[in-house]
Every structure is written in structure tokens, then in C-alpha cells.
C-alpha positions in Angstrom: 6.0 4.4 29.5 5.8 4.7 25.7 3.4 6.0 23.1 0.3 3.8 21.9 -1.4 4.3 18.8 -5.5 3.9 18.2 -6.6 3.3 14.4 -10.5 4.1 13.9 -11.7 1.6 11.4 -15.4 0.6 12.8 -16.8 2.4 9.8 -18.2 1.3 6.5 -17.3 4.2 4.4 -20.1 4.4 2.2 -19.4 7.6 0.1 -16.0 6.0 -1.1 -18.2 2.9 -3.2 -17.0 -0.6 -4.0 -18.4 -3.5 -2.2 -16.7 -3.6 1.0 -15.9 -0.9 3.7 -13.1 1.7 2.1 -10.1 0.5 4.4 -10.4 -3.2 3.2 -10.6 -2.2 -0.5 -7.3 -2.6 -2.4 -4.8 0.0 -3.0 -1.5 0.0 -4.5 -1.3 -3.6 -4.0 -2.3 -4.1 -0.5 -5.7 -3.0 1.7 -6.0 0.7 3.1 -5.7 -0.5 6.5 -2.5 -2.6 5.3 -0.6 1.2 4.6 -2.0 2.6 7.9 -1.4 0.0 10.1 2.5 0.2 8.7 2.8 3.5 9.0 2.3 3.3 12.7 4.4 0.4 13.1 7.3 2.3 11.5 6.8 5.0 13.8 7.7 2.7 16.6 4.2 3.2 18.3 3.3 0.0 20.6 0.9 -0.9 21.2 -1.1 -0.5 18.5 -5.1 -0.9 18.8 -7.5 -1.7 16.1 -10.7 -1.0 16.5 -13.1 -2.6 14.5 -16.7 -3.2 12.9 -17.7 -6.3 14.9 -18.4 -7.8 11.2 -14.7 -7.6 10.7 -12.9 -8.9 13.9 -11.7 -12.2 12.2 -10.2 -10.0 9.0 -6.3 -11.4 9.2 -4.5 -8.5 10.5 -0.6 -8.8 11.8 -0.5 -10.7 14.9 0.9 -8.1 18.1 -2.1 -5.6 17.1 -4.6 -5.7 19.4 -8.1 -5.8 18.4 -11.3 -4.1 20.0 -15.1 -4.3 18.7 -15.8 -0.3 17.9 -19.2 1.2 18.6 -22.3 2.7 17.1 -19.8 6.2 16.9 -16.6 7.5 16.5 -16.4 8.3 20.2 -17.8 5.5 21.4 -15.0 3.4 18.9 -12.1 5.5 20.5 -13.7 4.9 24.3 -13.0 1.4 23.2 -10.0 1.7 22.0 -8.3 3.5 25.0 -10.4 0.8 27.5 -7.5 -1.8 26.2 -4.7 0.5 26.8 -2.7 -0.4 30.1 -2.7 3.5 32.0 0.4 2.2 34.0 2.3 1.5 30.7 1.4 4.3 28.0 2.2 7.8 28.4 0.6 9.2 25.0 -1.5 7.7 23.0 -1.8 8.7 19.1 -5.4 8.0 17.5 -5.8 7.9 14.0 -8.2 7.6 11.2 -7.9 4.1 9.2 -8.5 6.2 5.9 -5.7 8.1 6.2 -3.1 5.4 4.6 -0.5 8.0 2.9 0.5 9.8 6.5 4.0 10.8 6.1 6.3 9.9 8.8 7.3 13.3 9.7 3.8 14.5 10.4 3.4 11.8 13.2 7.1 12.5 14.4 6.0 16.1 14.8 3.3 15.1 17.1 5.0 13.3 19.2 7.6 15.8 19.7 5.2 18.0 20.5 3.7 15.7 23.7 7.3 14.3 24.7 8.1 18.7 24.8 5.1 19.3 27.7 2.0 19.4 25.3 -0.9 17.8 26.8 -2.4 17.2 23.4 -1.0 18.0 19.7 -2.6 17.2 16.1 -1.8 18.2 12.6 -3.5 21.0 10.7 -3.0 22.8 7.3 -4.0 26.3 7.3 -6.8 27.1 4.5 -5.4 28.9 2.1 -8.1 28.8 -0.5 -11.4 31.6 -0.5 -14.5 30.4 1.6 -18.1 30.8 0.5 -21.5 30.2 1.9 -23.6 28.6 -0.9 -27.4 27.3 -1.1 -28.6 25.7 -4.2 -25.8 25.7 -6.1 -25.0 29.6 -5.8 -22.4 31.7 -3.7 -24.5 33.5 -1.3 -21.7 34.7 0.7 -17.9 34.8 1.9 -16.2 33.8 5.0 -12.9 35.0 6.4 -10.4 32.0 6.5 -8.0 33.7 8.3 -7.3 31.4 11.3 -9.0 28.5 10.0 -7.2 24.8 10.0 -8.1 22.2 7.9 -7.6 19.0 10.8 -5.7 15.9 10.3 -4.8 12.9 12.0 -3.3 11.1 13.9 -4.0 13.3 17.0 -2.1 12.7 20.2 -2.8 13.2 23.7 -1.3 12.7 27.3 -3.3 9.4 28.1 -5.0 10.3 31.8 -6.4 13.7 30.3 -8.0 12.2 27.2 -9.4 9.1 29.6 -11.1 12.2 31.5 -12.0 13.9 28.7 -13.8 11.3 27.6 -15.7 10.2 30.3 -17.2 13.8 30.7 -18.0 13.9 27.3 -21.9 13.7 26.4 -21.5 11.7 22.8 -21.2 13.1 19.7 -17.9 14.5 19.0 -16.4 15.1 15.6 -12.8 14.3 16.7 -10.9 13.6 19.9 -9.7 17.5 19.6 -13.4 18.7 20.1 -13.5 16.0 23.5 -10.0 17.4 24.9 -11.1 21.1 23.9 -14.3 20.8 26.0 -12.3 19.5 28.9 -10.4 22.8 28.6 -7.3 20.8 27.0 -5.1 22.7 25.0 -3.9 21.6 21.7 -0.6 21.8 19.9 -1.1 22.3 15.9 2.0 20.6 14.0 2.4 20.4 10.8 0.2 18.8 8.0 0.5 17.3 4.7 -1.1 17.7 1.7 0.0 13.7 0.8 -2.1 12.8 4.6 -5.9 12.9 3.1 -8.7 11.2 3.8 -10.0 8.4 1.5 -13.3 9.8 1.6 -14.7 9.4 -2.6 -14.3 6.7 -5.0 -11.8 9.2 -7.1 -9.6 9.4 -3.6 -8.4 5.8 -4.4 -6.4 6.9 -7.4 -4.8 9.8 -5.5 -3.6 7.7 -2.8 -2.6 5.4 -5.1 -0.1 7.9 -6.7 1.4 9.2 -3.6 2.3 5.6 -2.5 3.5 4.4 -5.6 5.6 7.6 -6.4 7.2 6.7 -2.5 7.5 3.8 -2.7 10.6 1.1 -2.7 10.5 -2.1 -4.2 12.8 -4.9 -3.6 12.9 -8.1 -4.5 15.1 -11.5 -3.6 16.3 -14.8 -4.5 17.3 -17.7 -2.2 18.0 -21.2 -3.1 19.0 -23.8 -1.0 19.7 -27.6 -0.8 20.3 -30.3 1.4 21.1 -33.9 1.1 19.8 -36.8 2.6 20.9 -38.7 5.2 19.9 -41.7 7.8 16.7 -40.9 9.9 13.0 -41.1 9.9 11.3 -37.2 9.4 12.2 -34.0 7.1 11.1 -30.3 8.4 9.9 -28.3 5.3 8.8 -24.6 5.2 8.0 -25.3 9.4 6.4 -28.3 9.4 7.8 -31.6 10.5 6.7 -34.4 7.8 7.6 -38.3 8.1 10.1 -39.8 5.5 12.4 -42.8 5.0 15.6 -40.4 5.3 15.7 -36.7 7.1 17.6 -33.6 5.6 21.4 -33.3 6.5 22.6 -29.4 7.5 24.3 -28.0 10.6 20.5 -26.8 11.9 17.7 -28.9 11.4 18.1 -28.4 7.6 14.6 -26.6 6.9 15.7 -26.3 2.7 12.5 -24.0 1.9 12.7 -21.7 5.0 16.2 -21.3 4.3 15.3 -20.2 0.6 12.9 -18.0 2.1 14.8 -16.2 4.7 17.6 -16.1 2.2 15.3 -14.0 -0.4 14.6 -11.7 2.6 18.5 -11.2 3.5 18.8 -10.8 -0.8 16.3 -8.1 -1.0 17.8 -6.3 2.0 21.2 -6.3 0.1 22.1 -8.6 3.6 23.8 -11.1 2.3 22.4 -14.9 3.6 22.1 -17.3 6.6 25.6 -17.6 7.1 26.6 -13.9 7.6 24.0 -14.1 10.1 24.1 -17.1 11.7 27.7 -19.0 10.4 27.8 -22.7 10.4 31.1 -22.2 11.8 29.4 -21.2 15.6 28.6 -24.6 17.2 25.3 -22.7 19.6 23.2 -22.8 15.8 24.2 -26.5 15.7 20.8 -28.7 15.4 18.4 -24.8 15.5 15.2 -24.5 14.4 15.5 -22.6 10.9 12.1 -20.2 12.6 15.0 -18.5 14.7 16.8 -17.2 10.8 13.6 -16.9 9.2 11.8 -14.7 12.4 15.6 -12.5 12.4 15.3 -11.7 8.4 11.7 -10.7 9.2 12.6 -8.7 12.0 15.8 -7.0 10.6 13.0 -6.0 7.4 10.6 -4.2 9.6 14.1 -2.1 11.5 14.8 -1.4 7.9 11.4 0.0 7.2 10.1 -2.7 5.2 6.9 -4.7 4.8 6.6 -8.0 3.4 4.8 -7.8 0.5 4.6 -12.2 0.1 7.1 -15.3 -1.0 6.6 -17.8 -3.2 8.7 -21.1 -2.1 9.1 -23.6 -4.6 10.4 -27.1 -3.4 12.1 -29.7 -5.9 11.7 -33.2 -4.5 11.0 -36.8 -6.3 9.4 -37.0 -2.1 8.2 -36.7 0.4 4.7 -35.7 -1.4 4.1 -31.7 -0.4 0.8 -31.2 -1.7 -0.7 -32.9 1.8 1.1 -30.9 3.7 1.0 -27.5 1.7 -1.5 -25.8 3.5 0.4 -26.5 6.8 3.6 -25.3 5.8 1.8 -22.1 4.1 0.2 -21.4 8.1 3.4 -22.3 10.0 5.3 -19.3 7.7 2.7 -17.4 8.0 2.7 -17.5 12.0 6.2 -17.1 11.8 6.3 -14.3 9.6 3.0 -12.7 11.1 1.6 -12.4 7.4 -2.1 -13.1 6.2 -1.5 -16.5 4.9 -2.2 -15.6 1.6 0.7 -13.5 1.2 2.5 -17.2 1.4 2.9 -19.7 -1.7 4.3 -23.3 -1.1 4.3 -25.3 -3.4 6.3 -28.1 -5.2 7.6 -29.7 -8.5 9.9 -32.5 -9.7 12.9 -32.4 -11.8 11.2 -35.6 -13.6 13.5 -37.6 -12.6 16.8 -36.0 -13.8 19.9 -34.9 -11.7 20.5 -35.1 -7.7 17.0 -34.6 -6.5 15.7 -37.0 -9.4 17.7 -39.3 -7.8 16.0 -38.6 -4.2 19.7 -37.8 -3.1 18.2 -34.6 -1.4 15.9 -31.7 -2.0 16.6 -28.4 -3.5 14.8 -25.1 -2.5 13.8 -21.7 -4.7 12.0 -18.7 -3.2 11.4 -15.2 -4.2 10.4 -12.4 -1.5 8.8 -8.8 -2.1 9.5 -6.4 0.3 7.6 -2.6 0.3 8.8 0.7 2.0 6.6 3.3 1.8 
């Protein structure tokens, strides 16, 4: 039984401005929800549930989340969220704001901890350090003692069956799911907080978020380039897609020359060398594979790694087949493969007017560049 993960993002976020809902504005190069989402993913939480605004349920999200219309309140959004859970699989379940993109690994590490040590519930909290005052109309009227006092992060994690019962007793209307396990007479664990895991709450939050994933952040890029000849046949596979030609490609696999660019620039950004370290022409059992298998590996040995993938940009060099009519395609097959938005994918082509192999149609070369992000 493993730990799940819940991410609240039903709201619209008014207070934080801009024209759409705060966790699908930009930010540091990507969407809020973007940083979020991959910080639970590189926790190793599965599965992960995303509830959403019923607006936003097409929004292109990566493709094992699992996606659940919110409701009219927070509750009512986590009660759907823990509705798609399977009881018999999940132990814990770890629910977390959408706004809070900059959560450091260490904070949700500590939570779990916490359950997998006995807790029945555990969440992260900074202790107030600063004075309190009551105010009215723009005056101090009055102090408060802060000793004791928490300021409350998320995510917060629970033993799954309790908080199922928790909720289901609960009348509405709760700030957090610590207020619904407290009223069930849970108790919870405080682990540590950060100071880097706020809440994008105001416009001026965007540039402090900003900062504190830029300033961690680790940028690589690759290069891959590839090329195959012709040879007798009646089809070539580009970038996933099979497209029908006078002459196919020649290679030990099926001789895909721009995913092999592509998963190349992943292996080069990962310092991992290319397609044959991984998969050497030498073994006859990748003899006639589908170039998805090295492409889905690169992607896969990225995530283990703690990377995202930021996009690629494949460029193909070919007198023909014509890409253009078949762009789109290829840009939606990588994109499936990869389990990218689509728009994180550039295919395109050029000639070399007419000059060396490929101006001579003897084959087809391959050039792609990939970004990859660690937060």
C-alpha cells in the first residue's frame, strides 16, 4: 500500500490578479501547477489526484495524473479527491495546496516519515516568531501572545481510513484537512516548515516564487544528431509517425532519425552518453524496435534523475518525404510518448537546398535540442 498525493487546484485565486486562475499563470518558465505537480512526482507519491475547476478539466496536464471535477469548497474539492483513491491500495494520502509550487523536498519527506513512524496524521508548521497585534482601522488596539502559535503549511498527510471518516462526519466548512481530522479527535504530527513553501496568494508572490526556483534550479541542455540512409522499401517512420515514401530508412531498429536525435539530446543533457550505451546495435533483441522503446527509457531515466522536461525542438533535413503534412502528427505522437503538453514539442523541417548527402535524397539527417529542469 503506498502514499497518494491530492493537489487542491478548484480555485480561481482572485487576490493573486492576471487573467487566469493563479496556478495556470506562468512562473519561471512553466505554470504554477507545472512546479507542484513535479514536486510530488519527485517525491515518488502515486497516485497523484488533481482536482480541478470543472472549467479546467481539458487543461493538458501529464498523462498518469488523475483528474477529478472539485466542488463549490475546499472540502467538498478534497471529498473528491479522496472518492478516486483505491482504500485497498493507499495507505497515506498527502493533500496539498496547488499554490504552493516552491515545497522543498525535505518538508514532504518529513511528513511522510512521520505517518510511515505511527502518526495518524502529520503536516508542516513554522512557529510565529514575529509580535501579534489586534488592529481595527488601521491602528494596534492590542497584543496577542504567540507563544504556541504555528503558521500551517502543506502538504498535510493522513492515514487514509481516518481522514475518509473524518470527512464524512464533518458538517462543511473547514479551513484545512487538519481542522477535519482534529474534530474527529485525530492527532496531528507538526514537522518541519519552510520559509521557501509559501503560498502564492498576491500578485507580488509571483516574483518571490520566482526567485526561490530559479536560485534552485538546474538547467541542462542536449544535442543529438542522427542520420540514416535510404534503402529499398515503401514507408519511413519520423518523430513516431509512419509516412509513405518511395525508399524507407536503413538502421538496426526501425531507423526513426528524429526520435533518435531526440532521445539522444535527452541522454546528452543527462551527461548519459546515447542510444547505443543504452541500447547497442551490437544486441540482436533491439533488431527491427520501435525507437518509442529509447525515447520512453531517456524520458524515464530523466524523471529517476529528478528532471522535467522542459521541451525539444527536432529539426529534420530532407529533399523528402514533405514533413509539413505530417508535422502536427509527429509533434502529438512525441508528445504521447513523452507525456508532455504538445506544445513543449517542435517538429519541423528544412532542406540543405540541394547540396551534399541528403540533397541528393541519399538519406535524411536529424538535429534536436532538449531542456531539461531540476528544481
Amino acid at each position: 500500500m503506498g502514499n497518494a498525493a491530492i493537489i487542491v487546484a478548484a480555485g480561481r485565486g482572485t487576490r493573486a490578479g492576471g487573467h487566469l486562475p493563479k496556478q495556470w499563470q506562468p512562473l519561471a518558465g512553466r505554470r504554477v501547477a507545472d512546479w507542484t505537480l513535479d514536486a510530488m512526482i519527485r517525491a515518488g507519491l502515486s497516485p497523484i489526484v488533481v482536482v480541478l475547476h470543472p472549467d479546467d478539466m481539458d487543461l493538458p496536464l501529464p498523462a498518469d495524473v488523475v483528474r477529478v471535477a472539485g466542488g463549490a469548497t475546499r472540502d467538498a474539492s478534497v471529498r473528491a479527491g479522496l472518492a478516486a483513491l483505491d482504500p485497498a491500495a493507499t495507505a497515506n494520502v498527502l493533500i496539498h495546496d496547488v499554490a504552493r509550487p516552491c515545497v522543498p523536498g525535505p518538508v514532504i519527506a518529513e511528513v511522510i516519515a512521520a505517518l510511515e513512524a505511527g502518526a495518524e496524521a502529520a503536516a508542516p508548521g513554522l512557529p510565529v516568531t514575529d509580535a501579534l497585534w489586534h488592529g481595527d482601522a488601521g491602528h494596534v488596539t492590542g497584543t496577542a501572545p504567540r507563544d504556541g502559535l504555528f503558521r500551517a503549511q502543506t502538504p498535510q498527510g493522513f492515514r487514509l481510513q481516518p481522514l475518509l471518516a473524518a470527512h464524512a462526519a464533518h458538517p462543511g466548512g473547514a479551513a484545512d484537512d487538519v481542522e477535519v481530522a482534529r474534530a474527529a479527535g485525530i492527532r496531528v504530527a507538526i514537522t518541519p516548515g519552510s520559509e521557501d513553501n509559501l503560498k502564492i496568494t498576491h500578485p507580488g508572490d509571483f516574483d518571490r516564487a520566482e526567485a526561490i526556483l530559479r536560485g534552485t534550479m538546474d538547467i541542462r541542455l542536449g544535442n543529438g544528431y542522427d542520420v540514416h540512409a535510404f534503402t529499398e522499401g515503401d514507408h519511413v517512420w519520423l518523430c513516431g509517425v509512419k509516412i509513405p515514401h518511395d525508399a524507407a530508412l536503413l538502421g538496426h531498429s526501425d531507423a526513426d532519425v528524429g526520435m533518435h536525435a531526440v532521445t539522444d539530446a535527452i541522454y546528452g543533457a543527462l551527461a548519459e552518453g546515447d542510444i547505443g550505451r543504452h541500447f547497442p546495435p551490437s544486441d540482436p533483441q533491439w533488431k527491427g524496435a520501435a525507437s518509442h522503446i529509447f525515447l520512453e527509457h531517456a524520458v524515464k531515466l530523466a524523471a529517476e534523475k529528478g528532471f522535467a522536461i522542459s521541451n525539444v525542438d527536432c529539426t529534420l533535413v530532407c529533399e523528402a518525404p514533405k514533413v509539413g503534412p505530417h508535422a502536427a502528427a509527429m509533434q502529438a505522437r512525441m508528445a504521447e510518448i513523452m507525456g508532455l503538453d504538445p506544445a513543449r514539442i517542435s517538429v519541423k523541417a528544412t532542406t540543405s537546398e540541394r547540396l551534399g548527402f541528403t540533397g541528393r535524397k541519399e538519406g535524411i539527417a536529424s538535429i534536436a535540442t532538449a531542456c531539461l529542469i531540476k528544481a
